[in-house]
C-alpha positions as CSV (number, residue, x, y, z in Angstrom):
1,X,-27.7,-20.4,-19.5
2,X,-24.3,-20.5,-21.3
3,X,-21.9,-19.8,-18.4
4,X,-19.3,-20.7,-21.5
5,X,-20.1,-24.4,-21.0
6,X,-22.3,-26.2,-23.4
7,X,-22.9,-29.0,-20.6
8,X,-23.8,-26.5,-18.3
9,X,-21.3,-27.4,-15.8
10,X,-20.5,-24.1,-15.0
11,X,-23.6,-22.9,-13.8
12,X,-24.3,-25.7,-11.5
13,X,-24.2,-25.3,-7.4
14,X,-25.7,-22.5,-4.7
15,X,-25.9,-19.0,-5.6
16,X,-27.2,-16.5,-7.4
17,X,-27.9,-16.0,-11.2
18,X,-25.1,-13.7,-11.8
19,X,-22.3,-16.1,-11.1
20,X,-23.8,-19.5,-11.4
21,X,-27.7,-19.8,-9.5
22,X,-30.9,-19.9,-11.0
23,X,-32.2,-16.4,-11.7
24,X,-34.1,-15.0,-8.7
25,X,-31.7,-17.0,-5.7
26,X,-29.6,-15.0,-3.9
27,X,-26.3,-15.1,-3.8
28,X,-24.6,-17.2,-0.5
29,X,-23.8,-14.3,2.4
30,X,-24.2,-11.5,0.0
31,X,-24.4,-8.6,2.2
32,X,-24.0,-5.0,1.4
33,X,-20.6,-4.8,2.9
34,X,-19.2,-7.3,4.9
35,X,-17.4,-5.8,8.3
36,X,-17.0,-8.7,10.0
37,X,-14.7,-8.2,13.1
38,X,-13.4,-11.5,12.7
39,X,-12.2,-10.8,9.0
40,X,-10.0,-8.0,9.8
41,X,-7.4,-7.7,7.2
42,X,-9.7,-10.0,4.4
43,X,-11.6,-8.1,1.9
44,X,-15.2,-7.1,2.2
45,X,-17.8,-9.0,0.1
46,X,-20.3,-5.9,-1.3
47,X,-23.3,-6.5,-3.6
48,X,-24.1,-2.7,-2.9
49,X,-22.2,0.0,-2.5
50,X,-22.6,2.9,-0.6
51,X,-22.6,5.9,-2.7
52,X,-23.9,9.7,-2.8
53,X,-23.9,9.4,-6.7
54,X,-26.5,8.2,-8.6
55,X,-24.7,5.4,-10.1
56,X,-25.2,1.3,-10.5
57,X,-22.8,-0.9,-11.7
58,X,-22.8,-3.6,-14.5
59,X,-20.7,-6.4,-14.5
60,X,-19.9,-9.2,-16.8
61,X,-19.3,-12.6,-16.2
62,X,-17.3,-15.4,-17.6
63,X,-16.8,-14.1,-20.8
64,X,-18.1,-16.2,-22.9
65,X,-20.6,-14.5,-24.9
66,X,-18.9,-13.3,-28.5
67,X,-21.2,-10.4,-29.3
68,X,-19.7,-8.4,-31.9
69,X,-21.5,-5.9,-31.6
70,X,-21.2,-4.9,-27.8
71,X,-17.5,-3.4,-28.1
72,X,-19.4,-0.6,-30.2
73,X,-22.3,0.1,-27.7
74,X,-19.7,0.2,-25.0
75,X,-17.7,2.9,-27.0
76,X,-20.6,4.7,-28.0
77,X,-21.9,4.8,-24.7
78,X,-18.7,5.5,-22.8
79,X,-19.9,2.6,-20.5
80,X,-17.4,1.7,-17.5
81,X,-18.1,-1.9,-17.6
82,X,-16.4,-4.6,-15.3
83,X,-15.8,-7.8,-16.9
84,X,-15.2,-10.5,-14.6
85,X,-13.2,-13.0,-16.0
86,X,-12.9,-17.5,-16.0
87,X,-9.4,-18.6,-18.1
88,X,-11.1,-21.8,-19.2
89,X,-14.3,-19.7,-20.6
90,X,-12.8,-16.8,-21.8
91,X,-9.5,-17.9,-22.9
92,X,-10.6,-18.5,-26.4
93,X,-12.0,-15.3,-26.9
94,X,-9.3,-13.2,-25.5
95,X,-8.6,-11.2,-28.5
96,X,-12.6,-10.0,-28.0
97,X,-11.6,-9.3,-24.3
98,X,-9.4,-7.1,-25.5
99,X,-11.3,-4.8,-28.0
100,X,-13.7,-4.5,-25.0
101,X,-10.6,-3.7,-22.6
102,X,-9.7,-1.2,-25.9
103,X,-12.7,0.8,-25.5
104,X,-12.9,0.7,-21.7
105,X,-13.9,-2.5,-20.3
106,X,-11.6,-3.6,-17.0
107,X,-10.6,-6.8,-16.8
108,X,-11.8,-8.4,-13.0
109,X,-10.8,-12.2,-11.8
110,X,-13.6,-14.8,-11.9
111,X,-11.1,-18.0,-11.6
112,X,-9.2,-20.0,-13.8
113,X,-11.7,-23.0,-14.2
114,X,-15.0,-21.7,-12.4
115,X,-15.3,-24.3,-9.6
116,X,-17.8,-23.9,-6.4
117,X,-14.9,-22.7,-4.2
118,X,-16.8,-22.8,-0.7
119,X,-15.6,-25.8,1.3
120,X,-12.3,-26.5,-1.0
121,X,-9.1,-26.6,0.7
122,X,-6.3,-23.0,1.0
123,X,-4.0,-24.5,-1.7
124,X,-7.0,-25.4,-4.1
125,X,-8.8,-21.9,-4.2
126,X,-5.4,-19.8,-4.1
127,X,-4.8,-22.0,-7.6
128,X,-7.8,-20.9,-8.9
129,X,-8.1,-17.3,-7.6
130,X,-3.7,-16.2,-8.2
131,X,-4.0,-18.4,-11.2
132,X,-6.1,-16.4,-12.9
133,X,-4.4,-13.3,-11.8
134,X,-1.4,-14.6,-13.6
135,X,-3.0,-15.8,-16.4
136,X,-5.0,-12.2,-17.1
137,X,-1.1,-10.1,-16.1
138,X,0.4,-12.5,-18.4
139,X,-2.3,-11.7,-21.1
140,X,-3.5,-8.4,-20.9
141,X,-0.4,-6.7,-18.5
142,X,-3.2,-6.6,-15.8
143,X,-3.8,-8.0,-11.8
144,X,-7.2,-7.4,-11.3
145,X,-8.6,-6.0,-7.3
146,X,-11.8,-7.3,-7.7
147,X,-12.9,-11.0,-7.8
148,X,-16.4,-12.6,-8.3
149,X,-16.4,-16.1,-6.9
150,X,-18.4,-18.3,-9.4
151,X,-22.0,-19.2,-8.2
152,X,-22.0,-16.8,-6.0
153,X,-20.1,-19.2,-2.7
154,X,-17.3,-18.8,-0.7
155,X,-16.1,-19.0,2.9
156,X,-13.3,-17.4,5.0
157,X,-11.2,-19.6,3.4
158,X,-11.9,-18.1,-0.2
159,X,-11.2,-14.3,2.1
160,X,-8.0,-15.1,2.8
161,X,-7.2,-16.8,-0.8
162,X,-7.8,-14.0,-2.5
163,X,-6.6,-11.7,0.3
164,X,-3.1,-13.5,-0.8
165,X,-3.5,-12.9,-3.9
166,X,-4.2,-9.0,-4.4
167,X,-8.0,-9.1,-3.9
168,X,-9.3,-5.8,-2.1
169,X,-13.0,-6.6,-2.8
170,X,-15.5,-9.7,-3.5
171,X,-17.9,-8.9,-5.2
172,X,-21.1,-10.3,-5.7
173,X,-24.3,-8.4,-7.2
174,X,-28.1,-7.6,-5.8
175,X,-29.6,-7.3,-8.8
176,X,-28.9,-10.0,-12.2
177,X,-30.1,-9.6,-15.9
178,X,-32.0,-12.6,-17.3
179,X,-31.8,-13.6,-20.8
180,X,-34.9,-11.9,-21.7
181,X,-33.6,-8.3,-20.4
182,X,-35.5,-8.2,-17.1
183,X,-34.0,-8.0,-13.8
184,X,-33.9,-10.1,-10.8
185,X,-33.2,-9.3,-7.0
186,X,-31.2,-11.0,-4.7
187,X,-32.6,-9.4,-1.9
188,X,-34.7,-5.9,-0.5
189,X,-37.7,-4.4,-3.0
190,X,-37.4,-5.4,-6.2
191,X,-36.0,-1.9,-7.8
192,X,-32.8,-0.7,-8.8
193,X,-30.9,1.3,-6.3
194,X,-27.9,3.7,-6.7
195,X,-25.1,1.6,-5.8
196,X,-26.7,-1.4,-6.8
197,X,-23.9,-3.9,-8.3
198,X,-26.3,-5.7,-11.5
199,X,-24.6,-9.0,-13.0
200,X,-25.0,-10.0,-16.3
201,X,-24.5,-13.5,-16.8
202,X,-23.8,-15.6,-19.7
203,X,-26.2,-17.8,-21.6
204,X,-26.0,-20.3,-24.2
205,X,-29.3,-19.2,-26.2
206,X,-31.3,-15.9,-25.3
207,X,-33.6,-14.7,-27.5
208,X,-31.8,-11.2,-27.2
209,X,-28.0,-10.5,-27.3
210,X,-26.0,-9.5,-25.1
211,X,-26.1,-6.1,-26.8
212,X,-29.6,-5.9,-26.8
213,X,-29.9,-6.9,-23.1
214,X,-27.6,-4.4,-22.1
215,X,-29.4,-1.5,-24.0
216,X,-32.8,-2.4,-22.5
217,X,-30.8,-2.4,-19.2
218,X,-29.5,1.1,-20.1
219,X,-33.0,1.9,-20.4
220,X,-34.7,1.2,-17.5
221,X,-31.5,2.5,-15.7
222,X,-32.3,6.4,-17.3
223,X,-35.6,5.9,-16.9
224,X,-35.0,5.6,-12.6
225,X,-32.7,8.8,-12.7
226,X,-29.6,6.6,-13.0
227,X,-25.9,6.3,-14.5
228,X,-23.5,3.5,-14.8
229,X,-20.7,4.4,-13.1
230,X,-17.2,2.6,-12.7
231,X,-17.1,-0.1,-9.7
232,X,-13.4,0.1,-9.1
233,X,-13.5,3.8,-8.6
234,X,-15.3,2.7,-5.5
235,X,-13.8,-0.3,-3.8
């Protein structure tokens, strides 16, 4: 797995594949959406969402795959992609980020440097969480409503961070796309669902692109009856 960090620093820690974990773990306290009583006013923390449509959602992580070739199947395909985002990954590739933004990609915050975030102190995960909402309005003219926290782990802590810092929604994902185009579950049967939020991680070698990962993903998503459909449309 890439994660945008040849060591592999990035993808170390609890959690599930999509933000960090090993593929098949699921991700800390995902939950479908999270109501708890005693986080009233925080933002819920949804790896499903509950929809009428028949729609999934596919979000990106880190950024730090350079296909060149995935701007074009977005644009061909119309697909409403959400790209969550880490400055220290991404942030030589930002002119990338924004052909993808270009053809209809949103920009989502994943932190600035990608730390585990669960058990850190208020003032160090409002740095990374606000930082990276800076960084992407400063950037792109953007402050994203969605954040992904990386590997997956957080506590109330990280709720009322990103509370503080524009977050209406964490997200996290039930189902994550390997490197060789198949899917994982974090939890329930092992099928995709509408209002299933998939993650697509970044790897340092796969032996199919990111392009060709997310066409065979488009696949088996028609061949279920499905759509992709635009996440912030529902959070």
């Amino acid at each position: 797995m890439r994660g945008g960090d040849p060591a592999g620093r990035l993808r170390r820690g609890r959690g599930g594949a999509g933000a960090g974990g090993r593929p098949g773990q699921s991700p800390a306290h995902a939950s479908r959406l999270d109501r708890n009583p005693d986080r009233a006013g925080l933002p819920p923390v949804v790896d499903h969402v509950p929809t009428r449509g028949r729609v999934v959602f596919l979000t990106y992580d880190d950024g730090a795959e350079r296909d060149p070739r995935f701007a074009g199947l977005i644009r061909e395909r119309r697909l409403p992609v959400s790209l969550f985002l880490t400055d220290r990954v991404a942030g030589p590739g930002y002119g990338q980020i924004a052909r993808l933004r270009a053809v209809g990609a949103s920009l989502q915050n994943h932190t600035l440097d990608h730390p585990a975030l669960r058990g850190l102190p208020y003032a160090g995960q409002r740095a990374e969480i606000c930082g990276q909402q800076h960084k992407l309005h400063s950037r792109f003219g953007v402050r994203p409503h969605l954040f992904r926290p990386p590997y997956g782990t957080y506590d109330t802590t990280t709720l009322h961070a990103a509370a503080d810092c524009g977050i209406r929604a964490v997200v996290l994902w039930r189902a994550s796309l390997g490197s060789d185009g198949g899917l994982t579950y974090s939890r329930g049967a092992p099928d995709l669902r509408p209002g299933d939020i998939v993650s697509v991680p970044s790897y340092e070698s796969a032996p199919l692109t990111l392009t060709q990962r997310t066409a065979r993903l488009l696949r088996e998503i028609e061949e279920r009856g499905l759509r992709v459909g635009r996440l912030e449309d529902h959070l």
